[in-house]
N, CA, C and O atoms as a Tinker XYZ file with bonds, in Angstrom:
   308  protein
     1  N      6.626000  128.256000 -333.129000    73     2
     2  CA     5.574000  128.558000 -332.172000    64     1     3
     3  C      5.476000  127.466000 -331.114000    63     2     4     5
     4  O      5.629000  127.777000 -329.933000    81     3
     5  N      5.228000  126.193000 -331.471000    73     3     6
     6  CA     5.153000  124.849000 -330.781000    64     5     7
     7  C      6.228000  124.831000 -329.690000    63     6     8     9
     8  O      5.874000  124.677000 -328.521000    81     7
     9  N      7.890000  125.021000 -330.093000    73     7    10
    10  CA     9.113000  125.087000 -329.554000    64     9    11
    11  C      9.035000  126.245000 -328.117000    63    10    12    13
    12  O      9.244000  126.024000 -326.924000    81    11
    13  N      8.570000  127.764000 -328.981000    73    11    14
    14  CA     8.129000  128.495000 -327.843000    64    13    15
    15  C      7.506000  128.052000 -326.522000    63    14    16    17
    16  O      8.075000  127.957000 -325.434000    81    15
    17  N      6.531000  127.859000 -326.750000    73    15    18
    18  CA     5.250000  127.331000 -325.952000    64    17    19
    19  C      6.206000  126.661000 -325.103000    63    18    20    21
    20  O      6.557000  127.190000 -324.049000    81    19
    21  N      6.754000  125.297000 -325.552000    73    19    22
    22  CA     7.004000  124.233000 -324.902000    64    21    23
    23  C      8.372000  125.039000 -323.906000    63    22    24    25
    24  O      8.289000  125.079000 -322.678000    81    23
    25  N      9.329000  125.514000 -324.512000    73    23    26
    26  CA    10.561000  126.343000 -323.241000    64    25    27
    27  C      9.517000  127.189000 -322.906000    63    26    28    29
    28  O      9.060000  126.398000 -322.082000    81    27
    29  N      8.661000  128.234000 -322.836000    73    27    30
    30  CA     7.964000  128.820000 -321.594000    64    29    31
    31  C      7.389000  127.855000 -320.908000    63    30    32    33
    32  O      8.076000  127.682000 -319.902000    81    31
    33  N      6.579000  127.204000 -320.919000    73    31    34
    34  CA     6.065000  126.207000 -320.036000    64    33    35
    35  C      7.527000  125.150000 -319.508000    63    34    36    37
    36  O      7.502000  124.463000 -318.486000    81    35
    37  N      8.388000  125.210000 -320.196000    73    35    38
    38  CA     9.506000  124.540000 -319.202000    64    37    39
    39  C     10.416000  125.367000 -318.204000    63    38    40    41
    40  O     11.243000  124.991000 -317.373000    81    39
    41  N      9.998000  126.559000 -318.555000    73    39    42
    42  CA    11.076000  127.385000 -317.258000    64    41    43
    43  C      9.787000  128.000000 -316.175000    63    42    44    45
    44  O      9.922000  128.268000 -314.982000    81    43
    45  N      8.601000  128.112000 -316.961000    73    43    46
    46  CA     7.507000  128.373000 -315.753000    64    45    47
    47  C      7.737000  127.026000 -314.500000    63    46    48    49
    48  O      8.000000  127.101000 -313.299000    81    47
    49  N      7.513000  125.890000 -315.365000    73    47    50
    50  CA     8.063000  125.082000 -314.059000    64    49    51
    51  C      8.939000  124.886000 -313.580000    63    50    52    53
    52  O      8.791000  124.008000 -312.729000    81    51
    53  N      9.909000  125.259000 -313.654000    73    51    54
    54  CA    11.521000  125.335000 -313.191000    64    53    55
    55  C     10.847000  126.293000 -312.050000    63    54    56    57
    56  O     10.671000  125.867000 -310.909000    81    55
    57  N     10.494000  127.578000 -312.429000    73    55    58
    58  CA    10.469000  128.791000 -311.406000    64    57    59
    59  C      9.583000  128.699000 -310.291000    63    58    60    61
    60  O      9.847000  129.162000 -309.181000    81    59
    61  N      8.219000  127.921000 -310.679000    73    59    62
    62  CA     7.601000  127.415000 -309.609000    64    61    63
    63  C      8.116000  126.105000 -308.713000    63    62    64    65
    64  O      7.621000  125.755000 -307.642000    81    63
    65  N      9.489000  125.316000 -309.569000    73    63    66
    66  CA     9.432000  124.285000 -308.365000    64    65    67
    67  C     10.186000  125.228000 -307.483000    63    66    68    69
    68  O      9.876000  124.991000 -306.316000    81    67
    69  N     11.212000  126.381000 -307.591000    73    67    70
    70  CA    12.025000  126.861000 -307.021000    64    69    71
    71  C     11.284000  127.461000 -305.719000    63    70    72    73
    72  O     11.412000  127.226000 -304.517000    81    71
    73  N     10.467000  128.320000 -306.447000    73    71    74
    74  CA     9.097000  129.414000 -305.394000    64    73    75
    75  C      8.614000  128.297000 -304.520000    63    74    76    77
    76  O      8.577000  128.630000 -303.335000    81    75
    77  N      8.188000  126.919000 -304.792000    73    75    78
    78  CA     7.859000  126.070000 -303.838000    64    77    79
    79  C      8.472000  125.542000 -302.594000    63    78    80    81
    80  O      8.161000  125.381000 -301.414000    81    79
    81  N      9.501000  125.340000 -303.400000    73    79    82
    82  CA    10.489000  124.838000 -302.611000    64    81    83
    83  C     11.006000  125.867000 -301.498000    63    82    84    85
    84  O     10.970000  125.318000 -300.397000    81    83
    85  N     11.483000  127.209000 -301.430000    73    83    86
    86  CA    11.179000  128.604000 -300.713000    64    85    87
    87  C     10.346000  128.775000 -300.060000    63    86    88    89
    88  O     10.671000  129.018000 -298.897000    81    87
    89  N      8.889000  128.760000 -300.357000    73    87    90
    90  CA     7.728000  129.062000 -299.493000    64    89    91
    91  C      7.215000  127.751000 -298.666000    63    90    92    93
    92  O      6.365000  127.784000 -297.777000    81    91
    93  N      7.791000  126.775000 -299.062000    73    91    94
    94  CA     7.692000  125.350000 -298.167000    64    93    95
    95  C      8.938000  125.526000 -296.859000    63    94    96    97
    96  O      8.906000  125.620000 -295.632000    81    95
    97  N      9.644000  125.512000 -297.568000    73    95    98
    98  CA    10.914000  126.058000 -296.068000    64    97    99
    99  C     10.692000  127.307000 -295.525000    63    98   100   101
   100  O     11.376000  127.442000 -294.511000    81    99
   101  N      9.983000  128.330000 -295.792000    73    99   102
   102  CA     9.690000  129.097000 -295.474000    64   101   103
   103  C      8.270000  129.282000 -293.954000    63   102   104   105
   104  O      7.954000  130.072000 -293.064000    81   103
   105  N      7.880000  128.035000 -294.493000    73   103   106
   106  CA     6.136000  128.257000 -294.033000    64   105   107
   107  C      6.721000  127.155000 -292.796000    63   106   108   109
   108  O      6.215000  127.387000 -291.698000    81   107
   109  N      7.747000  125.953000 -292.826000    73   107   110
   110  CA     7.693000  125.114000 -291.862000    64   109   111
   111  C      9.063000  125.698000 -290.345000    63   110   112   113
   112  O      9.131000  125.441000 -289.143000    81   111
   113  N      9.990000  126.618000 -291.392000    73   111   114
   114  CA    10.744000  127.539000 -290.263000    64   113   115
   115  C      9.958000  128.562000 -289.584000    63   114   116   117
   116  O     10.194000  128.891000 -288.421000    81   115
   117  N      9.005000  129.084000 -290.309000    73   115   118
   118  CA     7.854000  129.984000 -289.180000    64   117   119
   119  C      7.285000  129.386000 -288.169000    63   118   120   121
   120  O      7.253000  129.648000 -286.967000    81   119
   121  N      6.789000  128.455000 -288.877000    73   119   122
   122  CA     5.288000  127.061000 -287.829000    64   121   123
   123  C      6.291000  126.406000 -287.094000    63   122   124   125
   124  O      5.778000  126.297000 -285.980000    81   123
   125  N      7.055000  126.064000 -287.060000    73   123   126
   126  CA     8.137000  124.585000 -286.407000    64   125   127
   127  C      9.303000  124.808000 -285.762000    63   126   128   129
   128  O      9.900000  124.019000 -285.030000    81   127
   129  N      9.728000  126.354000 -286.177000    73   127   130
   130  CA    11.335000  126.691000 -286.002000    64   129   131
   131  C     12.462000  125.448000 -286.496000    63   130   132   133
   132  O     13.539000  125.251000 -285.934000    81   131
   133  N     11.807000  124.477000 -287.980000    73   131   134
   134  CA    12.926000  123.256000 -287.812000    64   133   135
   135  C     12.679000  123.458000 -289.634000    63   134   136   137
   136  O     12.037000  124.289000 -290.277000    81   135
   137  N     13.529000  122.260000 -290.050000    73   135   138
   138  CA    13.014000  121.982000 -291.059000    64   137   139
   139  C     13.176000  120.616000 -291.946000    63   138   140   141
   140  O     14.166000  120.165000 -292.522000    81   139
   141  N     12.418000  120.338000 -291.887000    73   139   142
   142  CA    12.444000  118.397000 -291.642000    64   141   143
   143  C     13.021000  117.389000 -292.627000    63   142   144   145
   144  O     12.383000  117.600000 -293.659000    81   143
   145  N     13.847000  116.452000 -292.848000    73   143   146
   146  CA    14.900000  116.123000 -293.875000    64   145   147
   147  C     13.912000  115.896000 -295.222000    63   146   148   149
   148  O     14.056000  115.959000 -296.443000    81   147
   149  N     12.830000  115.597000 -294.280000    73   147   150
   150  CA    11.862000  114.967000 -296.163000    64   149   151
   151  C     11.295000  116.666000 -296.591000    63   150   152   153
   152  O     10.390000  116.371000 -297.371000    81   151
   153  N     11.300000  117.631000 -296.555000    73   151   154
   154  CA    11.272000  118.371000 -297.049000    64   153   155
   155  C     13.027000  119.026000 -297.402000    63   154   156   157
   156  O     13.041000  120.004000 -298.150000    81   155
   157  N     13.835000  118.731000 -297.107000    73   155   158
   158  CA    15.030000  118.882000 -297.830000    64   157   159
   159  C     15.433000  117.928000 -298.545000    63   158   160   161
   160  O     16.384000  118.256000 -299.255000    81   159
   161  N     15.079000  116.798000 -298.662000    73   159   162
   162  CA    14.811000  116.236000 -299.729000    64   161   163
   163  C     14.410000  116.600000 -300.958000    63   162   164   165
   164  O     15.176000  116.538000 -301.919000    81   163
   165  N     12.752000  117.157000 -301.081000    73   163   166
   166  CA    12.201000  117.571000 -301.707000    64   165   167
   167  C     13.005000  119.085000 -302.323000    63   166   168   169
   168  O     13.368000  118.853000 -303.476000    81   167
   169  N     13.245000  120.012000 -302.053000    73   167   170
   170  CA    14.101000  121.114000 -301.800000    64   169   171
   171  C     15.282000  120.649000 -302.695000    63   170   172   173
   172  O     15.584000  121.453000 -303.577000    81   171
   173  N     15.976000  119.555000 -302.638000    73   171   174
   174  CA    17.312000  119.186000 -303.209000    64   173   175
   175  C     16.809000  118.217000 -304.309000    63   174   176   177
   176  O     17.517000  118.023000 -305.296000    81   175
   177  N     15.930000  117.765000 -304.209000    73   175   178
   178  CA    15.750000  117.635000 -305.942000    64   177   179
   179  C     14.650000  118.224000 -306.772000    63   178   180   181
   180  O     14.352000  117.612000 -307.798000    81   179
   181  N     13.987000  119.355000 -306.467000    73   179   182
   182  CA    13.202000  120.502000 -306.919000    64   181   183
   183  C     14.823000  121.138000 -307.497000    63   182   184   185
   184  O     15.086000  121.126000 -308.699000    81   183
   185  N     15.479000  121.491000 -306.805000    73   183   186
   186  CA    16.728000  121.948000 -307.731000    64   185   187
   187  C     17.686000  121.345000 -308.660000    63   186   188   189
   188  O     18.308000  121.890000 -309.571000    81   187
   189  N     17.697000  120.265000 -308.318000    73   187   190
   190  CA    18.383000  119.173000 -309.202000    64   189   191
   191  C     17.193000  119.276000 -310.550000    63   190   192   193
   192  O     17.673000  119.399000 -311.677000    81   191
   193  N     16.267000  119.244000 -310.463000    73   191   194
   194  CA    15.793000  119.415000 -311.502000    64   193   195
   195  C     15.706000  120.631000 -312.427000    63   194   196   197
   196  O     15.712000  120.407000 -313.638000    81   195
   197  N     15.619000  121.978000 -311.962000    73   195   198
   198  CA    15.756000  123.365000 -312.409000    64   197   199
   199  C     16.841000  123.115000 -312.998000    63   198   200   201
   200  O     16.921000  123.335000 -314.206000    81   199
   201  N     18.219000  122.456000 -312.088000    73   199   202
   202  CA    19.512000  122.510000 -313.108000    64   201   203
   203  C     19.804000  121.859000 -313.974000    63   202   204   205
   204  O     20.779000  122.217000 -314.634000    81   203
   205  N     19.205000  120.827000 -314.285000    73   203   206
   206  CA    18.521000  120.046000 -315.253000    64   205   207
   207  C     18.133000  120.949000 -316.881000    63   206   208   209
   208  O     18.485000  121.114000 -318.049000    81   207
   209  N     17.224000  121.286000 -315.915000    73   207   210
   210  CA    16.394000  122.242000 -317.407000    64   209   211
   211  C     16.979000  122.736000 -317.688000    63   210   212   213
   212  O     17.301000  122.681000 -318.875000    81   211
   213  N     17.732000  123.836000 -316.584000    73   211   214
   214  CA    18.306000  125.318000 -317.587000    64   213   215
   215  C     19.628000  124.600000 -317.899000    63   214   216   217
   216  O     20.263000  125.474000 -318.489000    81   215
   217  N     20.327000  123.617000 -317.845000    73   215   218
   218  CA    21.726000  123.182000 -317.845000    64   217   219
   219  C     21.632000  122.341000 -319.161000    63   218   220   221
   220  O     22.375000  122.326000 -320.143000    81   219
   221  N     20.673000  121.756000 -318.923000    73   219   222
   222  CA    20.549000  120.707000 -320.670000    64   221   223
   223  C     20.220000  121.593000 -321.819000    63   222   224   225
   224  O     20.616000  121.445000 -322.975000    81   223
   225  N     19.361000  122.639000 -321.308000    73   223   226
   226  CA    19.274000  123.890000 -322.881000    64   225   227
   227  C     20.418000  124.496000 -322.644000    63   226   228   229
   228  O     20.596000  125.024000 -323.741000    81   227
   229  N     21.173000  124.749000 -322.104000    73   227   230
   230  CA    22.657000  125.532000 -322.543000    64   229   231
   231  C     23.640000  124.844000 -322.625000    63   230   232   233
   232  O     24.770000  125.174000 -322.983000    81   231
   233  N     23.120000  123.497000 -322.178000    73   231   234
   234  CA    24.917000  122.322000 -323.559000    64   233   235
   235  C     23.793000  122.660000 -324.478000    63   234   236   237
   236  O     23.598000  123.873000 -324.562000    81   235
   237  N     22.986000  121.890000 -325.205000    73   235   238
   238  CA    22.377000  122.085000 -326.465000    64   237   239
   239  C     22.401000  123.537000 -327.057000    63   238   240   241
   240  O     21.962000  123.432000 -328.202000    81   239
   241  N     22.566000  124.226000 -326.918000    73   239   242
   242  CA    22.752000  125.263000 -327.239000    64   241   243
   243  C     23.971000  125.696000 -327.647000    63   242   244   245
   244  O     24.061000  126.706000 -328.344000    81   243
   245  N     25.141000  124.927000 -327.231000    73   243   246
   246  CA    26.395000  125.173000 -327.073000    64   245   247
   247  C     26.880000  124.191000 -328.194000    63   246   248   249
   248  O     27.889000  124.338000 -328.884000    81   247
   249  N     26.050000  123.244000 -328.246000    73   247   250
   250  CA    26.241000  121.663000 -329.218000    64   249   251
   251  C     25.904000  122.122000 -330.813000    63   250   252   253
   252  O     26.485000  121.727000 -331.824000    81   251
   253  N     24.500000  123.318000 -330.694000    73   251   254
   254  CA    23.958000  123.236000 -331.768000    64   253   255
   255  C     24.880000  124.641000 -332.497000    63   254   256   257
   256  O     24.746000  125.028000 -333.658000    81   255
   257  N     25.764000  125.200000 -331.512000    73   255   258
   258  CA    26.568000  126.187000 -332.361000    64   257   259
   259  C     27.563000  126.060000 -332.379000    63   258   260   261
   260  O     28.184000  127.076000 -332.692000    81   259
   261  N     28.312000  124.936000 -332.109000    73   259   262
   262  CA    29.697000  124.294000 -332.483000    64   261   263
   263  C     29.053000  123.693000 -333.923000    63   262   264   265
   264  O     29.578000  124.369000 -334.809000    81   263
   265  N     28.416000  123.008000 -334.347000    73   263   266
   266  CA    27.784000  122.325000 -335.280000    64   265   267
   267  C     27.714000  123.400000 -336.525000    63   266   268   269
   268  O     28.506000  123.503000 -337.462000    81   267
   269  N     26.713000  124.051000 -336.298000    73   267   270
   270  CA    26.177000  124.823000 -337.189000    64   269   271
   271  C     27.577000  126.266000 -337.337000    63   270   272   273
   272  O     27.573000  127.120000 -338.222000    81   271
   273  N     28.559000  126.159000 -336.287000    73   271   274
   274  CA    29.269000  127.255000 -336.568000    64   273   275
   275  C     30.057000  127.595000 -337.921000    63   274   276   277
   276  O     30.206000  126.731000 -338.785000    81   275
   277  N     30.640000  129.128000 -338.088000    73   275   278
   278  CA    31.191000  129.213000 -338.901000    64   277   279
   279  C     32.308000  128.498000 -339.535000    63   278   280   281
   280  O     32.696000  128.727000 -340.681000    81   279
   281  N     32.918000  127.427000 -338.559000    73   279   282
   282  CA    34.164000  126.777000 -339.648000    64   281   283
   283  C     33.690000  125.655000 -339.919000    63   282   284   285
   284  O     34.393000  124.803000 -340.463000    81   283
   285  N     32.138000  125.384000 -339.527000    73   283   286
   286  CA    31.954000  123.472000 -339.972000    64   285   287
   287  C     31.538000  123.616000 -341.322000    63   286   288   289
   288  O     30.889000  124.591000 -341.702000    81   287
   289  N     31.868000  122.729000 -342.025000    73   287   290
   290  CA    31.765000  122.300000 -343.446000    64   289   291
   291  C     30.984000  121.367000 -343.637000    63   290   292   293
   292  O     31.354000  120.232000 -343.339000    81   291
   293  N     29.529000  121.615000 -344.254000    73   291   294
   294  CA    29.185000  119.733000 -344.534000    64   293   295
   295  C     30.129000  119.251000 -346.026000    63   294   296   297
   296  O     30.387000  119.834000 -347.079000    81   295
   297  N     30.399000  118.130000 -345.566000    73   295   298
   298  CA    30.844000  117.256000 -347.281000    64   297   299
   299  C     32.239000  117.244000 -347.480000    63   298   300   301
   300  O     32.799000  116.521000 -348.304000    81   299
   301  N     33.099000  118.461000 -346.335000    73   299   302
   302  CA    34.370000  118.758000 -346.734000    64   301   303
   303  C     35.311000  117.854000 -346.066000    63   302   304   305
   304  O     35.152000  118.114000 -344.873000    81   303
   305  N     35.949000  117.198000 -346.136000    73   303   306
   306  CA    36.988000  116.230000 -345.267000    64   305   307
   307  C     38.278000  116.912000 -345.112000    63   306   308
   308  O     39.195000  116.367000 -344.497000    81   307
């Protein structure tokens, strides 16, 4: 239950930095016709971080079923 909770609340924020990051470039190419490096800044590591999240749960994921897979043996040399 705890585990749940904690990956929904970690991809809710993944999806909102993304939506932010969109409706921020979005709102300053309407108002400005530009779009200003410190908000591509922001923009480029709002995604660096999403790929973060979803990229570190799918090695671990990948780690924990090489491990646990069908040919590992505990005890067997």
């Amino acid at each position: 239950m705890e585990n749940t909770r904690f990956k929904i609340s970690q991809y809710a924020c993944a999806v909102l930095l993304i939506v932010s990051s969109i409706a921020l470039v979005a709102n300053q190419v309407v108002m400005i016709d530009d779009v200003s490096n410190g908000l591509l800044v922001y923009v480029a590591q709002a995604f660096l971080l999403v790929a973060s999240i979803f990229g570190l749960d799918y090695y671990m994921k990948l780690i924990t079923k090489k491990i646990n897979g069908p040919h590992s043996r505990l005890g067997c040399g």
